[in-house]
N, C-alpha and C positions, 0 to 999 in steps of 0.2 A: 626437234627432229622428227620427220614422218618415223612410222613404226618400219624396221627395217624390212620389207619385204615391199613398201610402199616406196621406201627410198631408194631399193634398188632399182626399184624399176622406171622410178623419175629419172635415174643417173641412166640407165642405157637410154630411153629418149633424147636423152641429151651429150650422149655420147653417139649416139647415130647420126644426129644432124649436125656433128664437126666430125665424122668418120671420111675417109680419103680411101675407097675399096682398094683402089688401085694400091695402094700401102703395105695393105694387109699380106702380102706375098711377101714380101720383101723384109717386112720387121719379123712373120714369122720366119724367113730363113734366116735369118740374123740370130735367132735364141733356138736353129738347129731343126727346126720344125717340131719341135716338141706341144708347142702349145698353136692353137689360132686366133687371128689377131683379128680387130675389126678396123685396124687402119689409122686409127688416132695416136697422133707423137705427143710428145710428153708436153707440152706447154698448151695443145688444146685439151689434153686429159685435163691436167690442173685447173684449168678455165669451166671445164665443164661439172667437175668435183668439187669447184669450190663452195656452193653454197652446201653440198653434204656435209663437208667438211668443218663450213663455218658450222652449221645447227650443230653437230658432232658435241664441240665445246660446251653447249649449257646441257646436253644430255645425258641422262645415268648411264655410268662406264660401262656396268655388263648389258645394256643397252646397244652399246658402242662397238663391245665384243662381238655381239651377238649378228650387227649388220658385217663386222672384220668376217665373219663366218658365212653369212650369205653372198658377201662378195666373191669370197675365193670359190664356192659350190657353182661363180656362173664360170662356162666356157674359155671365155676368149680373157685374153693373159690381162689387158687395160684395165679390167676389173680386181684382177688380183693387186697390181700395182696401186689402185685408191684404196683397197686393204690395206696396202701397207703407211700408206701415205695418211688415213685415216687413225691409226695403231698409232703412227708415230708423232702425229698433233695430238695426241693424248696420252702420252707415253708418262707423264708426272701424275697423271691420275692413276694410271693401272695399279692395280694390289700386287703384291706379293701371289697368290694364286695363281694369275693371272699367266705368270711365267708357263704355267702349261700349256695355254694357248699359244702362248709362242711357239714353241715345241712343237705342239700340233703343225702351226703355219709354216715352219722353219722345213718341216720335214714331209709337209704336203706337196704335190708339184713341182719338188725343187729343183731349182738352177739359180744360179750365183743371182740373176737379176733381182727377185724379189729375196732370196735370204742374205743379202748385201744391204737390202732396204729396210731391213727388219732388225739388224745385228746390232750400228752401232746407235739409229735413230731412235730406236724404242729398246732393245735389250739393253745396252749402253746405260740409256735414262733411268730404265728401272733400275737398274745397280746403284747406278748414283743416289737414286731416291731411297732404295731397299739393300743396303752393302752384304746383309745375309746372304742372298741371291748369288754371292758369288762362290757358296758351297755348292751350289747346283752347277755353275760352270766349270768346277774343277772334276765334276763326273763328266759333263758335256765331252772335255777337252780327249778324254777315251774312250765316248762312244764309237761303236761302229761305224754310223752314219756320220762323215764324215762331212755332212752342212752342219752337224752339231758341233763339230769340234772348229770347222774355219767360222761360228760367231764366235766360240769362246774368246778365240784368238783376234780376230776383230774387234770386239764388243768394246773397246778402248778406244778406237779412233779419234773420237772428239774428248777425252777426256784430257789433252792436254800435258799441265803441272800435277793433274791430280792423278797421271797414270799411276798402278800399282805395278810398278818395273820388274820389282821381282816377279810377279805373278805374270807381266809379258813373256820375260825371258825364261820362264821354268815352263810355259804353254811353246814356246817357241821350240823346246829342248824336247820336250815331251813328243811332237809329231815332226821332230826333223827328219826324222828316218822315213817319213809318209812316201808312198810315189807317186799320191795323187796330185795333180797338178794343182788343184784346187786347194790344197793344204800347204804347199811350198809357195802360192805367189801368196797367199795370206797370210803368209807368217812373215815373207820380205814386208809387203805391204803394211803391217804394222809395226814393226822396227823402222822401215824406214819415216811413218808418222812419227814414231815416236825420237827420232832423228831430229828432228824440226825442233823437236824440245832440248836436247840432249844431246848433240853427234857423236862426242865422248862416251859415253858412255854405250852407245852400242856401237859404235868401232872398238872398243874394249872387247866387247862379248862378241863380235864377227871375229875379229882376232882369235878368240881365246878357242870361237867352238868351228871354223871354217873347214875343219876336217868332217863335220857333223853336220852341218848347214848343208844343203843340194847348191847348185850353182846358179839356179832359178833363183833361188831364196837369197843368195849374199848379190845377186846382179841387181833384184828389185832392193833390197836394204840399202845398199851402197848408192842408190843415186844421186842422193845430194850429200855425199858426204867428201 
């Protein structure tokens, strides 16, 4: 992989010449206007990232980190998203340390779009690869910032048979009372994932806590059940 400062600036070249300007209005009001876009949707990003991303794999991890960091320091939001996309092709290599740059990334710029990318694709992995890691998410679940608490609560999605249920359901119990919207459809959100494994078992716990649950949170839980 080029040295990252070489590679970022090979990926904007190559994000420029599949950029659609006319776009860029419209996906930034889509994420509120918070961030600016250069126009590129998700299947020509990935087109355009993919050889970063391939080099990415034979390259030293805090190498790897280190372009996850100059990606997010550019502007326009498409770069932050090959950050994340970048992080999570390499999510088996990351160290244990590593979680602080999560953190960092998690709590930089945030909106659901890139800390949604980041949660179950790479924090998720690292748990699975590092199971310690999830004393660090049982602080997450009462931080303040409450992008830290909707990964904790997420960070299971893809884990399936291998969810740790109690540790869904006591995160779930833990920010039921939240009013933030971003914490009640995250907590439906992964009950009702974890529904697909289980229905029983969390129509047991909607049952038991529906008095505590927001009405957000048992409408997205109960979908398929």
């Amino acid at each position: 992989m080029d040295t990252a400062p070489d590679a970022v600036d090979g990926l904007r070249d190559r994000l420029a010449a599949v950029a659609v300007p006319a776009d860029a209005t419209p996906m930034a009001a889509y994420m509120k206007g918070r961030f600016p876009f250069l126009g590129v949707k998700t299947p020509a990003r990935r087109l355009a990232s993919r050889p970063l991303i391939n080099a990415s794999k034979r390259a030293d991890i805090d190498g790897v980190v280190d372009t996850a960091y100059r990606l997010r320091s550019q502007p326009e939001r498409e770069f932050h998203y090959v950050a994340s996309d970048l992080l999570a092709a390499n999510a088996r290599r990351l160290a244990v340390d590593h979680l602080d740059d999560l953190r960092h990334f998690i709590t930089t710029d945030s909106w659901w779009d890139t800390v949604d990318a980041l949660a179950s694709p790479t924090v998720g992995t690292m748990v699975l690869a590092h199971p310690g890691l999830v004393d660090a998410l049982d602080e997450w679940i009462d931080d303040p910032d409450f992008w830290l608490a909707r990964t904790a609560i997420i960070h299971q999605l893809r884990f399936q048979e291998r969810t740790d249920v109690d540790r869904l359901f006591r995160y779930s119990l833990r920010r039921a009372g939240d009013p933030e919207f971003f914490i009640r459809k995250a907590i439906g959100w992964a009950l009702r994932q974890y529904a697909r494994i289980d229905p029983g078992a969390v129509r047991t716990f909607i049952d038991a806590h529906v008095e505590d649950l927001s009405p957000l949170t048992v409408r997205e839980a109960s979908k398929h059940l």
